[in-house]
C-alpha positions as CSV (number, residue, x, y, z in Angstrom):
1,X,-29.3,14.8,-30.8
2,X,-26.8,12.5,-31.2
3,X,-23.1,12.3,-30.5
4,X,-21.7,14.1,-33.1
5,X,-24.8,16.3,-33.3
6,X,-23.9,17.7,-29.4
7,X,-21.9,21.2,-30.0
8,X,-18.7,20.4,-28.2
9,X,-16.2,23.4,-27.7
10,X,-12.9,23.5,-29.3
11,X,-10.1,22.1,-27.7
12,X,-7.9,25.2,-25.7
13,X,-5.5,25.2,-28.4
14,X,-8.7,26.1,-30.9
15,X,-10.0,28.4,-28.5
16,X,-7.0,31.2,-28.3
17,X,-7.2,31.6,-32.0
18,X,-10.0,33.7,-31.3
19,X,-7.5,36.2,-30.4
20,X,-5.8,35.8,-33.7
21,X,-8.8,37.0,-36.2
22,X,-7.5,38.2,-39.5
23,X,-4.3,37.2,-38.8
24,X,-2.7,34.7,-41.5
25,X,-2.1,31.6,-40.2
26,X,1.3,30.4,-38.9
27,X,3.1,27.7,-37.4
28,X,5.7,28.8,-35.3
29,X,7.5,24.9,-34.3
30,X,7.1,21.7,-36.1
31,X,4.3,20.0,-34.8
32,X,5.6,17.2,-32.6
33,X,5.0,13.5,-34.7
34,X,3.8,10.6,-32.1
35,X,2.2,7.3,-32.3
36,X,-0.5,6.5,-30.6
37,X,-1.9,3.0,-30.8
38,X,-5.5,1.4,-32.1
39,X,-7.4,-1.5,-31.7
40,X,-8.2,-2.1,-35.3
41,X,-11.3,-4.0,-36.4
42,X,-11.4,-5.8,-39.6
43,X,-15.2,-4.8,-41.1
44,X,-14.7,-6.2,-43.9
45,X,-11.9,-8.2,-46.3
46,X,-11.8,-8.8,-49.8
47,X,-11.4,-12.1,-49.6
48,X,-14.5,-12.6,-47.8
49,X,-16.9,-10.7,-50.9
50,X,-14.5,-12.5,-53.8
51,X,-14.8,-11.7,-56.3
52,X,-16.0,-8.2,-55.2
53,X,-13.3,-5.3,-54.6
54,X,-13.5,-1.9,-52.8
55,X,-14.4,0.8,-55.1
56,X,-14.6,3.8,-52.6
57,X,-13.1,4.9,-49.3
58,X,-15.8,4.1,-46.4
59,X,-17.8,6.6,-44.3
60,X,-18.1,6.5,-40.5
61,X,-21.2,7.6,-38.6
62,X,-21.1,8.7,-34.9
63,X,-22.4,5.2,-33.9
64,X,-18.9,3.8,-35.4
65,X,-21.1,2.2,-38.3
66,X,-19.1,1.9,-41.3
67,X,-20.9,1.8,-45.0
68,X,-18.8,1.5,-48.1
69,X,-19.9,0.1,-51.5
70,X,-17.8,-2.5,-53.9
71,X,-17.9,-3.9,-57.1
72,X,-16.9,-7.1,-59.2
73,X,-13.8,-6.3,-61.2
74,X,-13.6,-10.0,-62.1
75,X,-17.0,-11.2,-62.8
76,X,-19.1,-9.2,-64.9
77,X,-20.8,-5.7,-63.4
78,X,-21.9,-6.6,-59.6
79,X,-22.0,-3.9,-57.2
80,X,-22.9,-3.6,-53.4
81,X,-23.5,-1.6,-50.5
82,X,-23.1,-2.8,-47.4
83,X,-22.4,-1.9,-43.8
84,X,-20.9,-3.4,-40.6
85,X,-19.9,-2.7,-37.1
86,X,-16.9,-4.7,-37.0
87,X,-18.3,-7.9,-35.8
88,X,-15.9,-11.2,-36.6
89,X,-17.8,-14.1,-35.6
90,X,-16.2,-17.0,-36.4
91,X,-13.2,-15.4,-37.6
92,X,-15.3,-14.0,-40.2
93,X,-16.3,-10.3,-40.4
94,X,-20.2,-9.9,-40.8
95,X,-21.4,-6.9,-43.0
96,X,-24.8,-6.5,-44.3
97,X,-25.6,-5.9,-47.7
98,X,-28.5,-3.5,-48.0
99,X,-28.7,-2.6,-51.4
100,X,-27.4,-4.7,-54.6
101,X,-27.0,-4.4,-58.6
102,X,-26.8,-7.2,-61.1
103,X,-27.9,-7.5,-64.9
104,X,-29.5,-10.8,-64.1
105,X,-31.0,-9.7,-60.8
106,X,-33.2,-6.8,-62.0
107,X,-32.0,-5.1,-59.8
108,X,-32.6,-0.6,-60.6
109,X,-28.7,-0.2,-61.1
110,X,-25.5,-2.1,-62.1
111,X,-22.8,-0.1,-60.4
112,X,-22.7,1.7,-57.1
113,X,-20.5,4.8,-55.5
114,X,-20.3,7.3,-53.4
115,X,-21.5,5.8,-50.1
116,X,-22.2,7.7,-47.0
117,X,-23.9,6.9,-44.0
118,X,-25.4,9.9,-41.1
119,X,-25.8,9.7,-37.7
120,X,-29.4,7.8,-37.7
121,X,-27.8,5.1,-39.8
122,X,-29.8,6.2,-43.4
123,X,-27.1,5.4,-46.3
124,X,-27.1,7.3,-49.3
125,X,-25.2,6.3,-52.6
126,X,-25.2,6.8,-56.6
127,X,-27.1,4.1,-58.3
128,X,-26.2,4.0,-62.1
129,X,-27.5,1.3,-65.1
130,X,-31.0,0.9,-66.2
131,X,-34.2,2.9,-64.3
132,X,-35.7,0.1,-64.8
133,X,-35.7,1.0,-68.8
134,X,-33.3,3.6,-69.4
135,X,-29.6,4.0,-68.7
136,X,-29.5,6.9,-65.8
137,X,-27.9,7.5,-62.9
138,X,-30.2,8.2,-59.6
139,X,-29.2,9.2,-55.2
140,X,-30.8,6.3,-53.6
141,X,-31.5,5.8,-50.0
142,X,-31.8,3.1,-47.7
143,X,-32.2,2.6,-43.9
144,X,-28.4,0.4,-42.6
145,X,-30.7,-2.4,-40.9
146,X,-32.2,-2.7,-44.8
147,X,-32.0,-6.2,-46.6
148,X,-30.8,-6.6,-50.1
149,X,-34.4,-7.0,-51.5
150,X,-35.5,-3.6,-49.8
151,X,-36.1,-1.1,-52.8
152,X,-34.5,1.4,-52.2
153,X,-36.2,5.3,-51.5
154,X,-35.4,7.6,-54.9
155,X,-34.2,10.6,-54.1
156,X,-33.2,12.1,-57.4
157,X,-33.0,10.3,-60.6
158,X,-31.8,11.3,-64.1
159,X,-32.6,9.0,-67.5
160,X,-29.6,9.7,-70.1
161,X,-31.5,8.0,-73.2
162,X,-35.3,8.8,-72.1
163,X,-36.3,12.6,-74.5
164,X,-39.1,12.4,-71.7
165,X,-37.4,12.0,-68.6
166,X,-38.1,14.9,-66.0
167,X,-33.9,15.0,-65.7
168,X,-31.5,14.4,-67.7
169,X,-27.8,14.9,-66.7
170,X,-25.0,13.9,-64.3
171,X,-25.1,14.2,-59.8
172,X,-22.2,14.2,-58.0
173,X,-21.8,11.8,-54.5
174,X,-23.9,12.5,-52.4
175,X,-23.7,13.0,-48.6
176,X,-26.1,12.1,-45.9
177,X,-27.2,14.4,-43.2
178,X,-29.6,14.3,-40.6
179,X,-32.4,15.6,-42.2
180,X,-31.2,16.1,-46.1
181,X,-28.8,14.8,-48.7
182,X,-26.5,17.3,-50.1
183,X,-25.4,16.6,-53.8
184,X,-23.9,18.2,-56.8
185,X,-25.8,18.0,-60.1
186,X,-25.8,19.6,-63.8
187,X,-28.9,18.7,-65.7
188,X,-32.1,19.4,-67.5
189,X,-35.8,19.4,-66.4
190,X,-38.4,18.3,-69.0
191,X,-35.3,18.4,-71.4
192,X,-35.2,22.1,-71.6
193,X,-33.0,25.0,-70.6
194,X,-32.1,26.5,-68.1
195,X,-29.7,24.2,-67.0
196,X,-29.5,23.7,-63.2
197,X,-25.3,23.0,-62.2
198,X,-24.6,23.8,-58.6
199,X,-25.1,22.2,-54.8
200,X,-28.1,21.0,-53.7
201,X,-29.8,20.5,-50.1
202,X,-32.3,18.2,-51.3
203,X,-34.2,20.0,-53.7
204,X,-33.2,23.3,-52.7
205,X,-29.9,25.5,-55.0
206,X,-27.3,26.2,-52.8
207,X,-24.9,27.5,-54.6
208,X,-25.1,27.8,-58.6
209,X,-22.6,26.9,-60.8
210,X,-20.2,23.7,-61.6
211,X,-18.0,23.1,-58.4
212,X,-14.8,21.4,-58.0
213,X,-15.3,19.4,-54.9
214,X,-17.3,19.4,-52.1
215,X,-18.2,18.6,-48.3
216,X,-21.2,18.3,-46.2
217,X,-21.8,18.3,-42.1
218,X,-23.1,14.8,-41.0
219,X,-25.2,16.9,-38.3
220,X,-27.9,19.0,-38.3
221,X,-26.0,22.0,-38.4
222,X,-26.2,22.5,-42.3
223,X,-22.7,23.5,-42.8
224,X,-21.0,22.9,-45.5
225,X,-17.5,23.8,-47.8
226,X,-16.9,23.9,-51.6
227,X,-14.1,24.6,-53.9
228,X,-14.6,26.6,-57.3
229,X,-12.5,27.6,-60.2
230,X,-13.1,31.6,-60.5
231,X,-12.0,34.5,-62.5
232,X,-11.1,34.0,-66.3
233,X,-8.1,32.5,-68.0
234,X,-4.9,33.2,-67.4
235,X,-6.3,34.6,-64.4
236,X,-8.4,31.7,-62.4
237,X,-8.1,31.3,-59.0
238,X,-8.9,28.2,-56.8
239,X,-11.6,29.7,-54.2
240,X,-12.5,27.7,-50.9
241,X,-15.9,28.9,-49.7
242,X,-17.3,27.6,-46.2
243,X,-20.8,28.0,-46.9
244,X,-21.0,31.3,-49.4
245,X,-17.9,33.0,-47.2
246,X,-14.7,32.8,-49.4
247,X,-12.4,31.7,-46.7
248,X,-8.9,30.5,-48.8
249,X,-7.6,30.5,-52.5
250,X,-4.6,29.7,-54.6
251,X,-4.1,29.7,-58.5
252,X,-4.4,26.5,-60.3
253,X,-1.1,27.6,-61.9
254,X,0.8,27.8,-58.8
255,X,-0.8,24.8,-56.1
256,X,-4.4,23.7,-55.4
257,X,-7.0,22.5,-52.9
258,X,-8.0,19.1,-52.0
259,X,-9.8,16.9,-49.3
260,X,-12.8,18.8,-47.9
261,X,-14.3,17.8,-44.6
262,X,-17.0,19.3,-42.4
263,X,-17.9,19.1,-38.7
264,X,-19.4,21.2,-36.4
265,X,-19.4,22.2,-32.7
266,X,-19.6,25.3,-31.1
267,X,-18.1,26.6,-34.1
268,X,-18.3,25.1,-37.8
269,X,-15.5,23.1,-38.8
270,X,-13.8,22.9,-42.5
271,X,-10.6,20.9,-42.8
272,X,-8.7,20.6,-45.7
273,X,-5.3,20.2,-47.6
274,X,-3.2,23.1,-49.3
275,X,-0.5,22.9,-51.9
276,X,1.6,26.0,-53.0
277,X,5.0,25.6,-54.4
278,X,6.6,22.8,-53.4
279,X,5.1,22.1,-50.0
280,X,1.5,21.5,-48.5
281,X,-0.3,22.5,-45.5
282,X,-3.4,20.9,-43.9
283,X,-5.3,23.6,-42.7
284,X,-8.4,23.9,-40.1
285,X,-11.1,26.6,-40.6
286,X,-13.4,27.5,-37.8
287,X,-15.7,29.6,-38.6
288,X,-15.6,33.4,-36.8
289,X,-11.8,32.5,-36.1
290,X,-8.4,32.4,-37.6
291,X,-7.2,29.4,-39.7
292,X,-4.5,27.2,-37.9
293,X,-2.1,25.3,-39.7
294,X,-2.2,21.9,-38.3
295,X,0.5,20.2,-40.8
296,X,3.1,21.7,-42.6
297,X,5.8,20.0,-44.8
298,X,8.4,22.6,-44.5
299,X,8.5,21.7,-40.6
300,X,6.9,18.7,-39.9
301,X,8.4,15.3,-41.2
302,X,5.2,14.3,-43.3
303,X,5.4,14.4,-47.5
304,X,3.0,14.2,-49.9
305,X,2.4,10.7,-51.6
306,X,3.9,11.9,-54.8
307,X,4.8,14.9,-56.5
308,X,3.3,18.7,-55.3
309,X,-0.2,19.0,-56.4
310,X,-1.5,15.3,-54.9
311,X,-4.4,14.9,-52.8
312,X,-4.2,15.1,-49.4
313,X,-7.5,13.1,-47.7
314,X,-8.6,14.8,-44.7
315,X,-11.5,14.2,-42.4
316,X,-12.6,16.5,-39.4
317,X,-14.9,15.5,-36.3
318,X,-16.5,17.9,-33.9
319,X,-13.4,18.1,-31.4
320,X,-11.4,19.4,-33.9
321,X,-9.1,16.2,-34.3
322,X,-8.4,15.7,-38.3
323,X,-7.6,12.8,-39.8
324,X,-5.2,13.5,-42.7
325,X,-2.9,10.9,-45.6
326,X,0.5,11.4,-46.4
327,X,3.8,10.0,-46.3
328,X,5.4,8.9,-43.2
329,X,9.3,10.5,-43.7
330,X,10.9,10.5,-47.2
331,X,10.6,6.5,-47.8
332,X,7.7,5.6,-45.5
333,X,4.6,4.9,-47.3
334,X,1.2,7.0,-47.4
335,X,-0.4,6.2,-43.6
336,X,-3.3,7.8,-41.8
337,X,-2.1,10.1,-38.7
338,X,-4.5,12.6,-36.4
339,X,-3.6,16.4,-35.9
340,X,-5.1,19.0,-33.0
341,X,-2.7,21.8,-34.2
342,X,-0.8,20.6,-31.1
343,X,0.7,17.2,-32.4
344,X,0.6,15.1,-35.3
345,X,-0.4,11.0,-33.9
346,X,0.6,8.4,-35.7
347,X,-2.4,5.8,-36.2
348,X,-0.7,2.6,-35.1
349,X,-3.2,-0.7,-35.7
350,X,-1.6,-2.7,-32.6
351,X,-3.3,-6.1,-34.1
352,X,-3.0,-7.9,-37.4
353,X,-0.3,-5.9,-39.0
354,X,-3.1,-3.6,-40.5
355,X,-1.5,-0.5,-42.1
356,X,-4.0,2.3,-42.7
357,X,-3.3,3.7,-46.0
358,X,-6.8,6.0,-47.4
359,X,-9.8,7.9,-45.9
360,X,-12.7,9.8,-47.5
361,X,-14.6,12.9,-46.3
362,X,-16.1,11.0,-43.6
363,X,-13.8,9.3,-41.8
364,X,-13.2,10.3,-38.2
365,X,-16.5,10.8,-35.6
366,X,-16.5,12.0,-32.4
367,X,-15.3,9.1,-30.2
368,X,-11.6,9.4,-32.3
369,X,-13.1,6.1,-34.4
370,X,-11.8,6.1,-38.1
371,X,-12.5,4.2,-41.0
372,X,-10.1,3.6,-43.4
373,X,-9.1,1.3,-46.2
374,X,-5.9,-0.5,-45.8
375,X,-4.0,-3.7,-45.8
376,X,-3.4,-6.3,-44.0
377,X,-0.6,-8.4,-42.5
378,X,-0.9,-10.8,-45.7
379,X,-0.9,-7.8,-47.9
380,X,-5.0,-8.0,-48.5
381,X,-7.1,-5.3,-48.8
382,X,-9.9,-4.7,-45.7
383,X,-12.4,-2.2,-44.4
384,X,-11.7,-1.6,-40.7
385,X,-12.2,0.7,-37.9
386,X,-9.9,2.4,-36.1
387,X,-10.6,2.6,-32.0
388,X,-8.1,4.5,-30.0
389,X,-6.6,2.9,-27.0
390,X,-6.0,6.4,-25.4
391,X,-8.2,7.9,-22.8
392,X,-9.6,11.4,-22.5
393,X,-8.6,12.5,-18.9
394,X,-10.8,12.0,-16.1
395,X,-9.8,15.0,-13.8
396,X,-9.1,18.8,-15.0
397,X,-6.4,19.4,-12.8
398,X,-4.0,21.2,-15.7
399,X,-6.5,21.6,-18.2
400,X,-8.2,25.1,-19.4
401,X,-11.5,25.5,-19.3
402,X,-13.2,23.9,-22.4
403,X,-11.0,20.9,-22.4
404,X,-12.5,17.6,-23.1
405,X,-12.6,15.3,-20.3
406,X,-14.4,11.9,-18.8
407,X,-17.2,12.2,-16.7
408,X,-17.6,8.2,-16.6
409,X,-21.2,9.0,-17.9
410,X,-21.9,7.7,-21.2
411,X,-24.7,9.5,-21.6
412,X,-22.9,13.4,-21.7
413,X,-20.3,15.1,-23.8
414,X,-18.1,16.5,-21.0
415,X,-15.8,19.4,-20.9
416,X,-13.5,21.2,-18.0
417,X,-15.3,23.8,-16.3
418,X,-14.0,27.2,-15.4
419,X,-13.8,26.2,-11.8
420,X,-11.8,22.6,-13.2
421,X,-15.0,20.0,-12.6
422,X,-15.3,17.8,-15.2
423,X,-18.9,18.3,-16.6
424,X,-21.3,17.1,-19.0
425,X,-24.4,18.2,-21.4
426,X,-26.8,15.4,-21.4
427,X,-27.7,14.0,-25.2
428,X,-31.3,15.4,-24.6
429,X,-32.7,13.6,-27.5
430,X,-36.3,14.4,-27.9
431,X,-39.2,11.5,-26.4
432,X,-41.7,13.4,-28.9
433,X,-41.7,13.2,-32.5
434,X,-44.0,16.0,-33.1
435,X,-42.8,18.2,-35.5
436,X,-40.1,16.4,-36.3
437,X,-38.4,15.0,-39.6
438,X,-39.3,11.6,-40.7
439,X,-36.0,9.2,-39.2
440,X,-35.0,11.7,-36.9
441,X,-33.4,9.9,-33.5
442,X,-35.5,9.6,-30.2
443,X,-35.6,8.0,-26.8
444,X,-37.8,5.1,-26.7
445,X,-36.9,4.9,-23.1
446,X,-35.0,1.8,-23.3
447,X,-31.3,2.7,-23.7
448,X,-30.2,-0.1,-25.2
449,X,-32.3,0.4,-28.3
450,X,-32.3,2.5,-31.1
451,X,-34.9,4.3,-32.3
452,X,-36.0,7.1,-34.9
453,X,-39.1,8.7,-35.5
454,X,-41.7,7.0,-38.1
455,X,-45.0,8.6,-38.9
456,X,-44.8,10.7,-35.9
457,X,-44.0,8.2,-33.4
458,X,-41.1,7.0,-31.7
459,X,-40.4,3.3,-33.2
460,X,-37.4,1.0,-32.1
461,X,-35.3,-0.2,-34.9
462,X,-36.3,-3.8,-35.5
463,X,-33.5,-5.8,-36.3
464,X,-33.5,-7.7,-39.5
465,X,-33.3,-11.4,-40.5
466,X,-29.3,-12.1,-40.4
467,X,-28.4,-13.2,-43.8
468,X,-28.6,-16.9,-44.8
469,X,-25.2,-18.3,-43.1
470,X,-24.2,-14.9,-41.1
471,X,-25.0,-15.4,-37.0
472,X,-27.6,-13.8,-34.9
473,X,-24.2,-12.0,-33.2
474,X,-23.7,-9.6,-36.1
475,X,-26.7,-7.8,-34.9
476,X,-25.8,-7.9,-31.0
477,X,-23.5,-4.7,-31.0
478,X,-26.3,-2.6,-32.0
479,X,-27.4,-2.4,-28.8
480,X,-23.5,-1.6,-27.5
481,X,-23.6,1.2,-30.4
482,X,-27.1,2.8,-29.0
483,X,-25.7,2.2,-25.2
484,X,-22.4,4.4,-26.2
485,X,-24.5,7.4,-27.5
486,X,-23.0,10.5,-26.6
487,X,-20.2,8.7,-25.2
488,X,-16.8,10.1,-26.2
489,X,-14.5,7.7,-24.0
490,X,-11.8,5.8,-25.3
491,X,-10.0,2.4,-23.6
């Protein structure tokens, strides 16, 4: 397993909900508002892919790679994906672009979106344009050490203006996992009814019917949260489902529910925001306890960006630490801050002025690391990373059992004992790949490598050619990334 795949406990605070099942949730003080500081790395500025712009929010993988896709809103339809680790050689942050549309290029697609990257470093995305011959959309994959000229793997594809296309219709995002993509889709096969509309695992119906957002765990665990509109008009309610459980609802009349995110430990995580009146909540699920209110705008000195009913971004990782957006105060602007249903942290960039201003589904991992799109001191957009400069504590002395803590051994995910020792689980991942899924991670033996499983054998990542004026130090961190696995230490 990786990092994020390890099931952690809950932090202590988590843990005592379990006395609190079926029990509405409550916050009984305002959640204390603190900053705590980051060393944010620039991954990539606009001004280094002119004329290219962001299009999406990036996603964040437990290996603190960062994939996000842009596109030319100056020259003519261009689109990229790329990813990057936060390498600034020469002043200059490196990405690499693994996947790329242009009309003159020939490339399969003119537009990219919906980027997201798992923990073996496969990206997923929406290609749309021509397939090669008709107009379609299609869920692509590609491996992050890919180069632009890799084709990309097919996953699902849809031709709009082909009568004898196998699919015809829209897909939603998709989202990587460990061993599937999970997607939304309404379409056709062989042009005939029935229509299939619903979440897919791959291949595989879900859940039937046309949703209204959606989330997906980066892990193997297969969790995931939806929202759908039920009942009939005037009487339609807002339903949050974790998996097929109904867990929270509110009428679209009266508030709604926004920002789905999906972790898992010990328990399965959903995070998300709640409006209802005039105020919003953001709210943590874990499955087989209560719900605790981490944020609440009647007590806590957060606001939403505009009026009631605006989307509140959050992101969850498996220590229950959720990465939310709103306003800072009544006249601050939208920032990114971390709850734990203890306190609310202020993410503070203590370089380059870099204020941390949006985050999709998939923007916090296990190590605290969050990806974000903001600006920067000269008011440019970037792509950056998040590290906290914050410590997990290295002795238990005070802490309940189940508490994370530092056992100095970057190769464990360590919690407080009952008899206070600081201990850890070892990653175990697997030396065989027998029986395993294509791409799954393994130990190669060497721990600075990384490697995944390839026609039944363990292979080694090979590292790619840098591209043409990039330096042979973009690729140099990979081995940092695959020495930190299962490390959850912070500077």
């Amino acid at each position: 397993m990786t990092s994020a795949d390890a099931r952690f406990p809950l932090p202590a605070a988590m843990v005592l909900l379990a006395t609190l099942v079926g029990a509405p949730p409550s916050t009984a003080a305002p959640h204390p508002i603190v900053d705590r500081l980051y060393h944010c790395t620039v991954i990539s500025r606009g001004q280094d892919i002119a004329p290219l712009a962001f299009s999406a929010t990036p996603a964040i993988n437990a290996f603190g790679q960062v994939a996000f896709a842009t596109n030319d809103l100056l020259g003519g339809p261009e689109s990229e994906v790329r990813v990057g680790w936060g390498d600034t050689s020469f002043g200059v942050p490196q990405t690499r672009r693994v996947a790329r549309g242009s009309i003159s290029g020939g490339a399969p697609f003119l537009s990219v979106r919906g980027v997201s990257i798992d923990h073996s470093g496969r990206i997923v995305y929406v290609g749309e344009g021509f397939l090669p011959t008709f107009f379609g959309l299609g869920l692509f994959r590609v491996p992050f050490y890919a180069i632009d000229t890799t084709l990309p793997t097919p996953l699902v594809e849809t031709r709009e203006s082909d009568p004898t296309s196998p699919l015809t219709g829209n897909l939603g995002a998709p989202l990587a996992g460990t061993r599937d993509v999970f997607f939304s889709a309404s379409y056709f096969e062989n042009g005939v009814p029935p229509q299939r509309t619903g979440l897919f695992q791959d291949d595989q119906l879900v859940r039937e019917g046309a949703v209204d957002a959606y989330a997906y765990d980066a892990s193997d665990s297969g969790a995931f949260a939806f929202l759908q509109t039920v009942g009939t008009f005037p009487a339609l309610e807002q339903q949050l489902y974790h998996r097929t459980l109904p867990i929270d609802s509110v009428p679209p009349t009266t508030g709604s529910i926004s920002g789905l995110s999906v972790a898992s430990n010990a328990f399965e995580l959903v995070s998300y925001g709640r409006f209802e009146g005039t105020g919003f909540e953001v709210r943590l699920y874990a499955s087989g306890l209560a719900t605790s209110v981490y944020v609440d705008s009647d007590d806590d000195a957060l606001v939403a960006e505009s009026s009631p009913g605006s989307d509140i971004p959050t992101s969850v990782n498996p220590y229950a630490e959720v990465a939310l957006v709103a306003g800072d105060g009544d006249f601050e602007p939208r920032r990114v801050f971390v709850a734990d249903g203890d306190f609310i942290h202020r993410v503070l960039c203590e370089n380059d002025g870099i204020l941390p201003v949006q985050i999709g589904t998939r923007a916090i991992n296990a190590e605290g690391q969050i990806a974000f799109l903001g600006m920067n001191g000269s008011d440019q957009a970037v792509i950056a990373r998040a590290d906290p400069l914050q410590g997990l504590p290295a002795s238990c002395v005070g802490l309940s059992a189940g508490s994370p803590c530092d056992d100095d051994d970057p190769a464990t995910a360590a919690v407080c004992s009952a008899g206070g020792q600081c201990v850890g689980d070892p990653d175990g991942l697997p030396t065989s790949c027998l029986a395993l899924p294509e791409d799954s991670p393994c130990d190669d033996g060497d721990p600075e490598t990384l490697a995944f499983c390839q026609d039944a054998q363990c292979v080694t990542v090979p590292l790619p050619v840098p591209e043409p004026g990039a330096p042979a130090s973009l690729f140099g961190c990979v081995a940092a990334i695959a020495a930190s696995r299962g490390r959850r230490r912070r500077r």
